[in-house]
N, C-alpha and C positions, 0 to 999 in steps of 0.2 A: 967274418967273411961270408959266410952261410947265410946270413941276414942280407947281408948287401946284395949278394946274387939273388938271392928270392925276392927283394925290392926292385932290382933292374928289370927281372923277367918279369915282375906286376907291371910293371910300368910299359915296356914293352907291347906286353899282351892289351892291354889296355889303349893304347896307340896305335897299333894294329886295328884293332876294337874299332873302336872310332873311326877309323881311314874305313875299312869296311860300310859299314853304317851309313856312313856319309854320300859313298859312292853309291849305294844301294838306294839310296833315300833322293839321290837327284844331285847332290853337289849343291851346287852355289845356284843351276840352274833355278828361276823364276818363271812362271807361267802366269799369264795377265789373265783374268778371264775375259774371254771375246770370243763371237760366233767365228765359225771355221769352215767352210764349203768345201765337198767332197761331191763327187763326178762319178758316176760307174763310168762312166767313157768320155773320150774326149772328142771322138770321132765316130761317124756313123757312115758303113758305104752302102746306099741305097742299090747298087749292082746297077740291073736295064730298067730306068719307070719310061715305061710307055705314055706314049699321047693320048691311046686310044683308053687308057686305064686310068688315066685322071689323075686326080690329085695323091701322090707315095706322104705317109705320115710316118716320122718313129719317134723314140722317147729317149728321155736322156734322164736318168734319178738322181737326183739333188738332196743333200744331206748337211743339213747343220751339225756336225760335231761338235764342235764347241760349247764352253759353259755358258752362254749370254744369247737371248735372242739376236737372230740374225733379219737385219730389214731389207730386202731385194728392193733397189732402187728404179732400175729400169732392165728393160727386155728390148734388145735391137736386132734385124737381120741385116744382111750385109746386101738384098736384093730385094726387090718387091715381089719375085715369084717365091720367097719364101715367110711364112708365120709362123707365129709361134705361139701359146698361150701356157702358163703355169698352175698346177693345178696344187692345190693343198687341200687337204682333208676336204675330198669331194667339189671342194670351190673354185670356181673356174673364173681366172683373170679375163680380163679384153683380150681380144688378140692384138699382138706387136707384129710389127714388120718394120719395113726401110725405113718407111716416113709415117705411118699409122703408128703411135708410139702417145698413148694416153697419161693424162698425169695419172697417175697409177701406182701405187707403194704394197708392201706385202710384208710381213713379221714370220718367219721361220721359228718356232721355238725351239731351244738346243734340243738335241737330240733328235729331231724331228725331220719329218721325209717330205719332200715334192716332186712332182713328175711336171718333168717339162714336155709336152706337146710340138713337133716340130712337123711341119706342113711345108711339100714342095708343090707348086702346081709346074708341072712339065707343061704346060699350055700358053704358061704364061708370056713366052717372048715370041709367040707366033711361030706358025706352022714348018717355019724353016728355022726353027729355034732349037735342031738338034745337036747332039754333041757332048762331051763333060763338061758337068759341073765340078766345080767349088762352093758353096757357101757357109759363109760363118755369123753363129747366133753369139751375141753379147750379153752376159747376165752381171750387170752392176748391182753391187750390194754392197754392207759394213764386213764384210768377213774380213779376220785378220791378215788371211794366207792369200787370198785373191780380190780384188777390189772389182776386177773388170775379170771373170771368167769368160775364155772363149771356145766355143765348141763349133766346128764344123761337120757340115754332110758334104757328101763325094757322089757321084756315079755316072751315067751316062741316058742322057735324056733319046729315044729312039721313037722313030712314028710306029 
């Protein structure tokens, strides 16, 4: 009898064992390897860009997490007073807007960082062209998690 309970409890323990492990190790869960895009922000509020102060720039940092090269297909803005250009290690793309939009490709390697350059010209819709904005930049690539990232700027254009 002494036997058979020190076999149940091996077994047990054992079972135990394993469910642990298992759950620890990921489960059944699968991961594909594929580029992955990550965003410090997804929005940017430029506050007041004046007229008289020209063209407001900021940045948005782009990160491959992923196991796989990541290839940035295209770069769009959603108006012609705004550009944009992406930069990787020192290299600087064309710049993209509405309809300026180059054949143009880029390889991200995992782990790897780029800074996206984002350009409003407040001038752009003429002198009575005050008021908020909205505009959004589109960064198409292979990433698993976002195909079409969209990041927008916000503020209020003042003479």
């Amino acid at each position: 009898m002494v036997v058979k309970n020190i076999i149940f409890a091996v077994i047990i323990f054992l079972f135990i064992g394993g469910f642990v492990a298992y759950k620890i190790s990921g489960g059944e869960k699968t991961q594909t390897a594929q580029p992955y895009i990550e965003v410090d922000k997804y929005s940017v509020n430029l506050g007041k860009v004046s007229m008289a102060d020209g063209v407001a720039k900021t940045t948005f940092n782009l990160k491959n997490s992923g196991s796989q090269e990541m290839e940035i297909k295209s770069l769009q803005t959603s108006c012609m007073c705004t550009t944009v250009k992406l930069i990787i290690d020192g290299n600087e793309s064309p710049i993209f807007g509405m309809h300026a939009n180059p054949a143009w490709k880029a390889n991200l390697a995992a782990g790897a960082s780029a800074v996206l350059e984002v350009m409003f010209d407040p001038n752009a819709h003429g002198p009575n062209g005050t008021g908020s904005f909205e505009r959004l930049i589109l960064v198409g690539s292979n990433a698993g998690n976002e195909k079409e990232l969209q990041l927008r700027i916000i503020g209020t254009v003042v003479k």
